[in-house]
C-alpha positions as CSV (number, residue, x, y, z in Angstrom):
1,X,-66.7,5.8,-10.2
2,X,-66.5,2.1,-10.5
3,X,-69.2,-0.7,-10.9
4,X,-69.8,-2.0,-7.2
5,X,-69.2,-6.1,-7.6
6,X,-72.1,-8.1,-7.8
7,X,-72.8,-9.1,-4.4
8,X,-72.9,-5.4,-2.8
9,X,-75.2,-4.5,-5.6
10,X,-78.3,-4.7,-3.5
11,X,-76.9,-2.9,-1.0
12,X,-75.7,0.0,-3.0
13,X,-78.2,2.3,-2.2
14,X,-78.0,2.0,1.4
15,X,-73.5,2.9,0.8
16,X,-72.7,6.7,1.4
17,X,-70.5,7.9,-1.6
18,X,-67.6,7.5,0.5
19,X,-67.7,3.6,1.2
20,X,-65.7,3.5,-1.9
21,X,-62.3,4.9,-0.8
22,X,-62.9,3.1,2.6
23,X,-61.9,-0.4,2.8
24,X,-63.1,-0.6,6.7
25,X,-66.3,0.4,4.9
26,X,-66.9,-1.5,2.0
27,X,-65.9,-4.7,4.2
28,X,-68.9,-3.8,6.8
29,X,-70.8,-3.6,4.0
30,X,-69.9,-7.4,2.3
31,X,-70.3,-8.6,6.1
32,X,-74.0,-7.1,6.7
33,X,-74.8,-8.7,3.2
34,X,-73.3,-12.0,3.5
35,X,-75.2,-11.8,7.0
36,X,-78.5,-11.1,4.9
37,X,-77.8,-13.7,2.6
38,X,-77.6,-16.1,5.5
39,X,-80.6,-15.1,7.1
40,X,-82.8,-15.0,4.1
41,X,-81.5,-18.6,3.2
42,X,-82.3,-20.0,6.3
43,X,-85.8,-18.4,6.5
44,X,-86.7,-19.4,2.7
45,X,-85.5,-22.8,4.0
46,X,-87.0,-23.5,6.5
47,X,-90.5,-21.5,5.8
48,X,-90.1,-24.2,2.6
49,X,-89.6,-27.1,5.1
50,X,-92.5,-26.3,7.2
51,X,-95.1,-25.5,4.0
52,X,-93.8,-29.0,2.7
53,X,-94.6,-30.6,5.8
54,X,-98.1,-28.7,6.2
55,X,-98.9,-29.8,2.4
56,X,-97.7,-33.4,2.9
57,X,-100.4,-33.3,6.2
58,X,-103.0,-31.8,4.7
59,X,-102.8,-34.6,1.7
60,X,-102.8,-37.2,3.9
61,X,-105.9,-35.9,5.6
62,X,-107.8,-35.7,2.1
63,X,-106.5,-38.7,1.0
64,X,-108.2,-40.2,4.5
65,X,-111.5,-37.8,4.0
66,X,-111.8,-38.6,0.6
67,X,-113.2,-42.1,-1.6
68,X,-110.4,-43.2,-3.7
69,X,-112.4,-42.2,-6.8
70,X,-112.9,-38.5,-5.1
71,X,-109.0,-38.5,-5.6
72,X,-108.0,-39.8,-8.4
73,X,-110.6,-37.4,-10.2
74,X,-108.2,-34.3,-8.2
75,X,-105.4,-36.2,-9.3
76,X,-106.3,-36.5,-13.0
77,X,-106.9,-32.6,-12.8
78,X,-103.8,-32.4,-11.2
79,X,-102.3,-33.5,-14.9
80,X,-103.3,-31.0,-16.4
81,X,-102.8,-27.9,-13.5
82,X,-99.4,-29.0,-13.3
83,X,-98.9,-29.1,-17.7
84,X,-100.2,-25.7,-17.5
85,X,-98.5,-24.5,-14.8
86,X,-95.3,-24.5,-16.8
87,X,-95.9,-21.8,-18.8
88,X,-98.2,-19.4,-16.0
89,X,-94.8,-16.4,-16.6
90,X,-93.2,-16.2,-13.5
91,X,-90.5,-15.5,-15.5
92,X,-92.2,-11.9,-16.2
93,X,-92.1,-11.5,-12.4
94,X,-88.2,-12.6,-11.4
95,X,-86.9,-10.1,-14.6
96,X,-87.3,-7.3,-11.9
97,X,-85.7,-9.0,-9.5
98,X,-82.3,-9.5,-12.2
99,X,-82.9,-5.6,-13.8
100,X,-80.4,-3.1,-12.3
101,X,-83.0,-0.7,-12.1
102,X,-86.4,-1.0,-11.7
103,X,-89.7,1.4,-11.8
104,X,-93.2,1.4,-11.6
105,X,-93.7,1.2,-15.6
106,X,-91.2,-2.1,-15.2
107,X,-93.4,-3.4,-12.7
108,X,-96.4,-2.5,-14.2
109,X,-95.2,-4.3,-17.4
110,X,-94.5,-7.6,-16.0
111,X,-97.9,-7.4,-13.9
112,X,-99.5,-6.9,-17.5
113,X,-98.0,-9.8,-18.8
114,X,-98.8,-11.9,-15.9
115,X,-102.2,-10.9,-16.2
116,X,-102.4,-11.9,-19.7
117,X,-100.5,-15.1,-19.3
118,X,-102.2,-16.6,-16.5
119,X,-105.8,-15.5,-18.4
120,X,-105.2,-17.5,-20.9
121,X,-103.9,-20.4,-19.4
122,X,-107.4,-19.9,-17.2
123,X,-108.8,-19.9,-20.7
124,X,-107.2,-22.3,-22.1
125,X,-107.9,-24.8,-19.1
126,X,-111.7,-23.7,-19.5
127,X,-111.9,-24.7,-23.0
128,X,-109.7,-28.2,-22.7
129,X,-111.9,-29.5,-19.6
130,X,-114.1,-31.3,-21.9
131,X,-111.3,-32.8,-23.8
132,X,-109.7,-33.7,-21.2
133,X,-112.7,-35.4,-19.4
134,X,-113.1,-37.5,-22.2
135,X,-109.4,-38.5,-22.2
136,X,-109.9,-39.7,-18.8
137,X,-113.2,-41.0,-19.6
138,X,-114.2,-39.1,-16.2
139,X,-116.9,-36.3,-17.3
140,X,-116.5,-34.9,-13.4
141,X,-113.2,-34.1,-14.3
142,X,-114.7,-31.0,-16.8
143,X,-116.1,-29.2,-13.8
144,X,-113.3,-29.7,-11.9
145,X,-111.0,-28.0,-14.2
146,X,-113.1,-25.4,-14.5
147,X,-113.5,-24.5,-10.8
148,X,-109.4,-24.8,-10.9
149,X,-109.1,-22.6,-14.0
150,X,-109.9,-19.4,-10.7
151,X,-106.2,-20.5,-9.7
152,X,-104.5,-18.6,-12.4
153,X,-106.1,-15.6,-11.6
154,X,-104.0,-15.3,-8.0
155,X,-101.0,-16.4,-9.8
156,X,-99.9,-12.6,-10.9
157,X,-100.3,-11.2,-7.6
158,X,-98.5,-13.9,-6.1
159,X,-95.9,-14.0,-8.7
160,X,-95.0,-9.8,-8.3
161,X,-95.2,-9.8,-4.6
162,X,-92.6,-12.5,-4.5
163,X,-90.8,-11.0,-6.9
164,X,-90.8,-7.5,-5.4
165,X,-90.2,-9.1,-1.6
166,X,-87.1,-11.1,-3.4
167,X,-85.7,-8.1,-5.2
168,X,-85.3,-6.0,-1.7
169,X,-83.8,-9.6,-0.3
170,X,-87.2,-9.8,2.4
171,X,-86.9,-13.3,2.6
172,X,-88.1,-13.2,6.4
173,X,-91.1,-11.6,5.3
174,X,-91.8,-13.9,2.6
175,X,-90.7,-16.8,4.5
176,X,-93.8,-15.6,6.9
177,X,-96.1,-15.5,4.2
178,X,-95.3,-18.8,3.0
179,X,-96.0,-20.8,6.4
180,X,-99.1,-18.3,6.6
181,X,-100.3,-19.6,3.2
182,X,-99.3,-23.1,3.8
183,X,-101.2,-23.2,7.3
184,X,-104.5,-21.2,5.5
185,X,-104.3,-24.0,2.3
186,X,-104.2,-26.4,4.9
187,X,-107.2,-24.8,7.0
188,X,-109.7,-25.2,4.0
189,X,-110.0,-28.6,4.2
């Protein structure tokens, strides 16, 4: 039996055994792929589009609701969420969507690890808010970080449901639950 090429992989599970000796076949089979490809870049486009647009709405209504002093305090906390942010392992997450196979222990792994990660960066935040408040000379910025440390705690659920959505090529389903999150980080305003 030989290796299916790389862009069938995904799709290997849904080939009967005898797609290999059928050409008719195995080119029905690149064509409903390349046709998945297309439709999960256009949804992951434009569900990126749309959340950019929400975002860059939403910024522009804070920036008119708050003082400026209210946001350069978010924006000096911002420094530091996005230094962290860096390292929060959603690389632990996108090795199940590159692994041939993948089972629950895998998955269970990664979630671990993600879990572990993004705790101590939460940690870590907790513990550098003072030092960081005095950097800025700013000692609201402390308490800030500290309510932001929470983020990190949604980061491994967010991380393995993208993951696992991306790995079965859902990309309209994630796409939805991009413009939904968008629209509800929007809403809390």
């Amino acid at each position: 039996m030989e290796a299916l090429p790389p862009q069938t992989a995904a799709t290997a599970d849904l080939a009967p055994s005898s797609a290999e000796g059928d050409p008719a076949l195995s080119t029905e089979l690149e064509t409903g792929f390349a046709a998945q490809v297309k439709s999960g870049v256009i949804w992951k486009s434009g569900s990126q589009i749309v959340g950019q647009v929400v975002a860059w709405v939403s910024t522009f209504l804070v920036i008119r609701l708050l003082s400026p002093s209210d946001y350069g305090l978010v924006a000096m906390t911002g420094v530091v969420l996005t230094f962290l942010d860096l390292f929060n392992g959603w690389g632990f997450a996108s090795s199940l969507v590159r692994d041939d196979k993948t089972d629950k222990q895998k998955i269970g792994q990664a979630f671990a690890m993600l879990i572990l990660m993004n705790g101590g960066l939460g940690l870590a935040q907790w513990i550098a808010a003072p030092f960081a408040a005095d950097y800025f000379h700013q000692p609201m910025v402390a308490d800030l970080l500290r309510v932001q440390a929470i983020f990190y705690f949604a980061n491994p659920f967010n991380a393995l449901g993208h993951a696992l959505l991306m790995r079965r090529l859902e990309f309209k389903r994630q796409a939805r639950i991009t413009m939904i999150a968008a629209m509800l980080s929007a809403a809390t305003l």
